[in-house]
TORMI-543580 format. One line per 10 residues: number of its first residue (from 1); for each residue x, y, z of C-alpha. Coordinates in Angstrom, 1 decimal, padded with zeros to 4 digits. Layout:
NUM = X/Y/Z  ...
END
This chain:
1 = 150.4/081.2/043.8  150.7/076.9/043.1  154.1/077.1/043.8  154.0/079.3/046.9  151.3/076.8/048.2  153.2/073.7/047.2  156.0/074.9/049.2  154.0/076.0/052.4  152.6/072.7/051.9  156.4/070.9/052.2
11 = 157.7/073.1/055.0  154.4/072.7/057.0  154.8/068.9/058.5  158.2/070.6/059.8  156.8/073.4/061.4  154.3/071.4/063.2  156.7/069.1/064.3  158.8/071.9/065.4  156.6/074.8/066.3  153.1/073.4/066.5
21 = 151.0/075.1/064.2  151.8/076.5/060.5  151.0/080.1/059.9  147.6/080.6/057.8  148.1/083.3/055.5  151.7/083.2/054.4  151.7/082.1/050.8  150.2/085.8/050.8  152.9/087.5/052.4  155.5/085.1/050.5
31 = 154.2/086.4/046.8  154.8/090.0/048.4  158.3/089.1/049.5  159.4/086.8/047.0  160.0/089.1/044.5  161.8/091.4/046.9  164.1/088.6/047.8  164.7/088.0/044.2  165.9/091.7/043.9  168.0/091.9/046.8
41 = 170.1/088.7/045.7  171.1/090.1/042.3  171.2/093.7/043.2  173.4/092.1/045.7  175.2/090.3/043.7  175.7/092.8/041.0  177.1/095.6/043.8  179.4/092.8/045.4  181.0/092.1/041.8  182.1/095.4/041.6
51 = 179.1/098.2/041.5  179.7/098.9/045.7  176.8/101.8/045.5  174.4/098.5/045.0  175.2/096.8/048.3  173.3/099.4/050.6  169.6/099.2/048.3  170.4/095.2/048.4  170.6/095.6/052.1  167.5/097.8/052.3
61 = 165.8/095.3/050.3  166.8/092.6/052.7  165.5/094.5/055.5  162.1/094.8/053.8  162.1/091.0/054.2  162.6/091.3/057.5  159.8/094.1/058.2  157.1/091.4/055.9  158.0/088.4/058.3  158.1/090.3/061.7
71 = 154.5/091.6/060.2  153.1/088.9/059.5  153.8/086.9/062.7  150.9/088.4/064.5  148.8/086.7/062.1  146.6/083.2/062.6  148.3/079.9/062.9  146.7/076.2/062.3  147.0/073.7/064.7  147.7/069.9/062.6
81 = 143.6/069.3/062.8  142.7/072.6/061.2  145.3/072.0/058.5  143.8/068.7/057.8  140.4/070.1/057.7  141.3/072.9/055.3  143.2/070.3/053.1  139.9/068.2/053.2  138.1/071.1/052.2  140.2/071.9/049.2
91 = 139.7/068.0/048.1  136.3/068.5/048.3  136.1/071.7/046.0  138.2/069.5/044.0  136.4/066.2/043.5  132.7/067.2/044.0  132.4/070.8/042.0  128.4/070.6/042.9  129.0/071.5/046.4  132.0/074.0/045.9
101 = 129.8/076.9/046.9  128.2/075.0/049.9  131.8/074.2/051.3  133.4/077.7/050.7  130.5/078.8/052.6  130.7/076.8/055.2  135.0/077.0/054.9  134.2/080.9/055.2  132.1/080.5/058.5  134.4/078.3/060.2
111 = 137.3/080.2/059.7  135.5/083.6/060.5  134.7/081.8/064.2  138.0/080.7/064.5  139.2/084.2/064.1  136.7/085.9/066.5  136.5/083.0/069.1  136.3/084.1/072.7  139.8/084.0/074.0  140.7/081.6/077.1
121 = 140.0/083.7/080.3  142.4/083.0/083.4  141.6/083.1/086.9  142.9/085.7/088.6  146.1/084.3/090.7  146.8/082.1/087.7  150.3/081.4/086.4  150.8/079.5/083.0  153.3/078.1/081.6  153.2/077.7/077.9
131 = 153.8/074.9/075.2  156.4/077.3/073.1  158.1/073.8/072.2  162.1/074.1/073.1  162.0/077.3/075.5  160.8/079.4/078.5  157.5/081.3/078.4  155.6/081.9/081.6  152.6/084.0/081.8  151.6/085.3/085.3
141 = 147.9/086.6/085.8  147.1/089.0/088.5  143.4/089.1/087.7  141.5/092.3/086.2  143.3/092.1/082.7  146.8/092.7/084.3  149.9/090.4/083.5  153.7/089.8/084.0  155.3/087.9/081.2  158.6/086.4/082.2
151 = 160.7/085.0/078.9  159.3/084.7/075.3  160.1/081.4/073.6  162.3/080.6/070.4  159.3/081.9/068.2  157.4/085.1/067.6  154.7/084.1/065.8  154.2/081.0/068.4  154.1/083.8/071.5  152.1/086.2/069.7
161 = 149.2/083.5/069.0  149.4/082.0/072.7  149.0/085.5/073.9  146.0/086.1/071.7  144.5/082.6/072.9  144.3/084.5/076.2  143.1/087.1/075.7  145.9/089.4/076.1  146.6/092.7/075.2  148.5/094.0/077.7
171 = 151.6/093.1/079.8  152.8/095.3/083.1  155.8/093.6/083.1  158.3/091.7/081.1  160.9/089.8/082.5  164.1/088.2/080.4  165.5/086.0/082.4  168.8/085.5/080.5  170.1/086.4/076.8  169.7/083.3/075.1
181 = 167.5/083.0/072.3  165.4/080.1/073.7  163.4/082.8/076.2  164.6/085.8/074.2  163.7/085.3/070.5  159.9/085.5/071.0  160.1/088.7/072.9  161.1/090.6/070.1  157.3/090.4/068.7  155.6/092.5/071.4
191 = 156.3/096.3/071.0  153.8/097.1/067.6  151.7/094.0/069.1  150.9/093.9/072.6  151.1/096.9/074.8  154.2/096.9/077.4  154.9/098.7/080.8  158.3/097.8/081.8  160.7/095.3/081.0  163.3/093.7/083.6
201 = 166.3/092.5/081.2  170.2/091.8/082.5  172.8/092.1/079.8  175.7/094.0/081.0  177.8/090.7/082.0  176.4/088.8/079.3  174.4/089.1/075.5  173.7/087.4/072.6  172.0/088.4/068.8  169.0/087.6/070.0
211 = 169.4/089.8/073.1  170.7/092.5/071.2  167.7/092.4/068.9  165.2/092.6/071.6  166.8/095.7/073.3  167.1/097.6/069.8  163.3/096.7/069.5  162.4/097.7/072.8  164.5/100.8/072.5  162.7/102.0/069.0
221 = 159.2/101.6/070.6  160.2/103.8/073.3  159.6/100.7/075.9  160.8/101.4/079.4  163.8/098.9/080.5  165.2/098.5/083.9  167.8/096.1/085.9  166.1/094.6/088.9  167.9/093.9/091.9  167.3/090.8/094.7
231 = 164.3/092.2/096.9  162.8/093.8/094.4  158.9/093.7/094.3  156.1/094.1/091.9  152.6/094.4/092.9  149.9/091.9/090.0  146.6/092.0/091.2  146.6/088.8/093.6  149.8/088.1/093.2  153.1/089.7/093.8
241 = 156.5/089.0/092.5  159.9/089.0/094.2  163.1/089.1/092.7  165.4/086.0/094.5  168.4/086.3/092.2  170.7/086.9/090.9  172.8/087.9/094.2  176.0/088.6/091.9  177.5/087.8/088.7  178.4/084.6/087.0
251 = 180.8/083.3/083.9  177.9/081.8/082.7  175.0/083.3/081.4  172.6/080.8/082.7  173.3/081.4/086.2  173.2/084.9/086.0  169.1/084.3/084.9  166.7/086.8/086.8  164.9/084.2/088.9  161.6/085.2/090.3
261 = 159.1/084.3/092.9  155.5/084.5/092.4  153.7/084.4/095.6  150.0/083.9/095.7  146.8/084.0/098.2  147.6/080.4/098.9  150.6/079.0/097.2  154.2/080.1/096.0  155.9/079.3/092.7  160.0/079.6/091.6
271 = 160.9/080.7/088.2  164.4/079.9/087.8  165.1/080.4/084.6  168.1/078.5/083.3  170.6/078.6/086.7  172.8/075.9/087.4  174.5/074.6/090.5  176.7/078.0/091.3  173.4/080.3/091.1  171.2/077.6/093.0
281 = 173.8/077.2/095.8  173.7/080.8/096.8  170.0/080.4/096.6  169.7/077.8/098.6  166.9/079.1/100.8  164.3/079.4/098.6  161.5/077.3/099.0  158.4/077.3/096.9  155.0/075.3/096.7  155.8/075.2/092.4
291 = 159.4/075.2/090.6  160.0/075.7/087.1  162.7/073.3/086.6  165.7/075.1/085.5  167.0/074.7/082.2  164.2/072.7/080.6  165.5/069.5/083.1  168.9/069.7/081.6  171.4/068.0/084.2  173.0/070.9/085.2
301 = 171.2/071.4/088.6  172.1/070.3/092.2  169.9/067.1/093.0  169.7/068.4/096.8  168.6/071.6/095.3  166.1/070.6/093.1  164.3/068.4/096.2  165.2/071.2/098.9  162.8/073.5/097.2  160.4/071.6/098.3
311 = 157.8/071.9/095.7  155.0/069.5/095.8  154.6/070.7/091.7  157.7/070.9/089.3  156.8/071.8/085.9  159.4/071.6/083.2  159.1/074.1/079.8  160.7/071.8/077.0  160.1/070.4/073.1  161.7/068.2/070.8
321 = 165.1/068.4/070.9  169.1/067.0/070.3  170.2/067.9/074.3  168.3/065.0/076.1  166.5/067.3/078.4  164.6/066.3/080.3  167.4/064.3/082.4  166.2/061.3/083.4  167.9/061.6/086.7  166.2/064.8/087.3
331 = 162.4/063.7/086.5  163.2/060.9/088.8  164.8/063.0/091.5  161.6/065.0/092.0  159.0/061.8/091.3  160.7/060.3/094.3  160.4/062.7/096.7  157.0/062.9/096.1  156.8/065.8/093.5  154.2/065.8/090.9
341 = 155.7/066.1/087.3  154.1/068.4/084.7  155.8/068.7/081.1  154.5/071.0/078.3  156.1/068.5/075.8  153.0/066.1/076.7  151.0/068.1/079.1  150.8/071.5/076.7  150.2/074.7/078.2  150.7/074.4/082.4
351 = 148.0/076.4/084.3  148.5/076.6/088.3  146.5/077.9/090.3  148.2/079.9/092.8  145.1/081.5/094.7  143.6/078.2/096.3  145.0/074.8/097.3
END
C-alpha cells in the first residue's frame, strides 16, 4: 500500500496539470490490478518465448486491466485544494497522534459531504461548455432533467465527474462530432454510467481507435446510433437543435464534424466542432448569437468566417497544449469586431444562457 501511495503521490502533480483533478481512490484499484499486470507480463512473456497457448490468458489478463480502469473512472476525483487538504490531514495524524481520532473524524465528515453534495442545477435553456482541458465537451440543457451531450473530451474519468457535478443522469442525445480522440475518448465512459437515448456519430468516410472504441461500446450496451443528416431536428425542452452540416463529405476529418445549432427562447449558439475553411465556406450562412470556435482556436478557420457568424459570444474549449491554439490571430479577430472572448483554459466550465438576453 506505501508504495502504491508514493506513486499516486508522483503522478498526481501531472495529472492536475494535465487533467485537473487526481482520482481519489486508486491506490485501491491499483493493489487489485497490480498483481494482474504482474501476471499478464510474464505469462506473456513465457507464451511469446515459445508456450503460444499462454498468449490468449495473457491477453485476457490484460483486458482485466482494462475492465479495473474503465471501472473505476466513475469514481471521485480531487481538485489541487482537496489534495492539499488531505495531505495536511495525513501530516497532522502524523505529527500530533493526540488529535488523530479528532481529524479522522472530521476527515470522515468532510469527505462524506463531498461525496453527497447537491449537484450544480442548470437553468433550463442552458448550454455549458466544459473545462475537459485539451478537447470538446458541450453539455446542452433543455430544462426538466433532459440533456444533449455533444463530444466527450480526452478523458473518461474527467466527463464522468463533470457530469456528476451536474447532476446528470441521463442524456437524450449524444452527438460525436468527428472521430478524433480529443471529443471521442471521453464518450466511451457513458453506457454502464449514465443512461443514453440516441447517439448521432459519422464514421463511414473517416475513424480512428478512439472512434472505433466508442462504437464497440455503444454497440455492447445495446445503445441506439444513427447518422444525422443537414435539417435534422431534435426537440430539448426549451431548446431545439438543428443539424447545419455537414452538407457532404471531406478528405479531412475535421471538416466532415457534425456541426450543430442550438436555438433558444432568446438567443442561438453554433457548435462547430473542429471544421476548417472548406466546411465553413459551404456554411457560410450560418449566423449565431454564440460560436464555439472551431478547433480549439487553431488557425485553420476563415477570418471572414469566424466574424460573419456574427456572434456577440465566442467561446473556445482548449487546455494546455504543444499546437499553440488558441491562434493569436483568431482571439484578436473576434476581440475586434466586438466579440466577447470566453476560454475554459482560464475561464473553466462556460455556462450561457440561451433563454434570456
Amino acid at each position: 500500500m506505501t508504495i502504491t501511495m508514493g506513486a499516486q503521490l508522483a503522478v498526481a502533480p501531472l495529472l492536475l496539470v494535465h487533467f485537473g483533478s487526481v482520482p481519489l481512490l486508486s491506490p485501491l484499484i491499483n493493489l487489485v490490478a497490480a498483481p494482474v499486470v504482474a501476471g499478464s507480463t510474464v505469462v506473456g512473456a513465457i507464451g511469446v518465448a515459445g508456450l503460444a497457448f499462454l498468449v490468449g490468458p495473457a491477453a485476457w489478463l490484460a483486458d482485466v486491466v482494462l475492465l479495473l480502469a474503465r471501472g473505476a473512472a466513475s469514481w471521485p476525483q480531487l481538485t489541487g485544494w482537496e489534495l492539499a487538504a488531505l495531505l495536511g490531514v495525513a501530516v497532522v495524524v502524523r505529527r500530533l497522534p493526540s488529535l488523530r481520532v479528532v481529524t479522522a473524524i472530521a476527515a470522515s465528515a468532510a469527505l462524506v459531504l463531498t461525496l453527497i453534495a447537491p449537484a450544480a442545477n442548470l437553468a433550463p435553456g442552458t448550454v455549458v461548455v466544459l473545462d475537459v482541458g485539451q478537447g470538446d465537451a458541450i453539455l446542452v440543457s433543455g430544462g426538466g432533467d433532459r440533456y444533449a451531450l455533444v463530444d466527450g473530451g480526452p478523458d473518461e474519468a474527467i466527463l464522468l465527474d463533470k457530469l456528476r457535478g451536474y447532476g446528470v443522469r441521463t442524456i437524450e442525445l449524444v452527438v460525436l462530432s468527428h472521430v478524433h480522440a480529443d471529443h471521442a475518448t471521453g464518450l466511451a465512459a457513458l453506457p454502464g454510467s449514465v443512461a443514453v437515448g440516441e447517439v448521432w456519430v459519422d464514421t463511414e468516410h473517416h475513424s480512428t481507435p478512439a472512434s472505433r472504441h466508442l462504437i464497440e461500446r455503444l454497440h455492447d450496451a445495446g445503445v441506439r446510433t444513427s447518422v444525422p443528416e443537414p435539417g435534422d431536428r431534435r426537440r430539448l425542452g426549451q431548446l431545439e437543435l438543428i443539424v447545419a452540416g455537414p452538407v457532404r463529405r471531406y478528405s479531412s476529418a475535421n471538416d466532415q464534424s457534425i456541426v450543430i445549432e442550438v436555438r433558444g427562447p432568446r438567443r442561438s449558439m453554433l457548435l462547430t466542432g473542429d471544421i476548417e475553411r472548406y466546411a465553413q465556406a459551404d456554411l457560410d450562412h450560418l449566423r449565431a448569437d454564440v460560436l464555439k470556435v472551431p478547433h480549439h482556436g487553431a488557425g485553420t478557420s476563415d477570418r471572414g468566417w469566424l466574424v460573419g457568424v456574427g456572434a456577440d459570444l465566442a467561446a473556445i474549449s482548449v487546455g494546455p497544449n504543444d499546437f499553440g491554439h488558441p491562434e493569436e490571430w483568431v482571439v484578436e479577430a473576434l476581440e475586434v469586431s466586438g466579440t466577447e472572448m470566453l476560454r475554459t483554459d482560464r475561464d473553466g466550465d462556460l455556462i450561457i444562457d440561451l433563454a434570456s438576453r
